[in-house]
N, C-alpha and C positions, 0 to 999 in steps of 0.2 A: 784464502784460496784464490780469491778472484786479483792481489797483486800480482799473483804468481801467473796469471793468463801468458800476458805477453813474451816472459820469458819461454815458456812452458812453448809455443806455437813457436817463437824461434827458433828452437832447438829440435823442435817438430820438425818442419821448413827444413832444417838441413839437414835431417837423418833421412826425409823422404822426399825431396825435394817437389815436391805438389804441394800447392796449398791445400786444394781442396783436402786431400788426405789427411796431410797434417793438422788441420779442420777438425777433421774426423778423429782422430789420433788423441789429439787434447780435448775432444768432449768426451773420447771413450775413459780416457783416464780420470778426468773429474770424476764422472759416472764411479769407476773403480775406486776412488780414493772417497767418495761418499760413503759408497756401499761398506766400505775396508773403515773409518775414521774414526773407531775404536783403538783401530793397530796404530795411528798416529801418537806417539807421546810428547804430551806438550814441553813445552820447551826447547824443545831441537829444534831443526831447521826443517821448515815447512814446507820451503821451494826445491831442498834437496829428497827429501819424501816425494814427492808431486813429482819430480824429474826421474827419480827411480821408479815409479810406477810407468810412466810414458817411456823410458825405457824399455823395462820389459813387454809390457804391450808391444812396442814393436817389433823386439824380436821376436813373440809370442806369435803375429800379425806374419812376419817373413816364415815363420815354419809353417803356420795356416796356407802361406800362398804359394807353395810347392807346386799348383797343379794349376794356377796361374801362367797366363802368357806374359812371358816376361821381357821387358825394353831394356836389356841391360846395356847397351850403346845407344839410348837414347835417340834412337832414330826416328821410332814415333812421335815422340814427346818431343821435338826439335821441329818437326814439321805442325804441330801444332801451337809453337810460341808466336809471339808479337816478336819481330825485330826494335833492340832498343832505337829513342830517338833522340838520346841524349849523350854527350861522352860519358856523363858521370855512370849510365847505366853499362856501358860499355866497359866499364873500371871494374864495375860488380859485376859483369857477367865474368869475365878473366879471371874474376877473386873466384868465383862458384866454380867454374871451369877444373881450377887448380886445386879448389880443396876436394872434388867430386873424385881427384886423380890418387887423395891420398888413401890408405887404407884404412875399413871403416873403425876400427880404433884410434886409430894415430887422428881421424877428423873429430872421432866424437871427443874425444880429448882435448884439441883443439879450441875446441868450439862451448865446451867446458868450460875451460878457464881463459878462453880470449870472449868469446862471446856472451857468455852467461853470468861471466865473473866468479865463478865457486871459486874456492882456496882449492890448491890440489889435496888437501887432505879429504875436501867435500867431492869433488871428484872422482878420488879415489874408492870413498864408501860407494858412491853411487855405481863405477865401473865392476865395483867389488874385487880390488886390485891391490895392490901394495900402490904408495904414494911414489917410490921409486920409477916404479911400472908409467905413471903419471908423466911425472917427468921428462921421464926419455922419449914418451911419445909427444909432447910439444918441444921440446928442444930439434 
């Protein structure tokens, strides 16, 4: 469980882009997948278990926060970043920028299989999708 952290808070990071959150997000899933790790069967794949769980939870977490005030043009959250000081950070803010712009499918897919490295068929378990479905959102 604990190789699977890093990934696991990546992929956090870019569904909610807060760290803190996504902080928050991968301790609640650990927590879940402790509670749940009867329902894990060994063998399989552990980090795609672990990334289905932190999945759900967060979509579980956006229907909880209906009644929440919500930044969705990141106006708030923009007035509270650092300015980068580097080009390189200037390169990742553009990257973040443009994938924040795709739709949250087509990014979590993305970010699947550019980011996380799953196979799209691991991808697809986890989106609960046909592997086709997969595809044509990174393409």
């Amino acid at each position: 469980m604990l190789a699977a952290l890093p990934n696991l808070r990546a992929f956090a990071i870019s569904l909610i882009r807060s760290r803190d959150r996504a902080d928050d997000l991968v301790q609640d899933t650990i927590m879940k997948a402790w509670a749940k790790q009867e329902s894990y069967q060994p063998g399989t794949n552990m980090r795609a278990w672990l990334v289905t769980i932190l999945r759900n939870e967060f979509y579980s977490q956006i229907r909880k926060s209906g009644r929440e005030v919500q930044d969705t043009d990141g106006a708030y959250t923009s007035r509270l970043s650092v300015p980068p000081e580097q080009h390189g950070s200037v390169d990742l803010h553009d990257f973040r920028q443009a994938l924040e712009k795709l739709p949250d499918d087509q990014r979590e897919a993305i970010l699947l299989i550019g980011a996380s490295g799953f196979a799209y068929e691991e991808a697809a378990e986890i989106c609960g999708c046909p592997v086709g479905t997969i595809k044509s959102r990174v393409s």
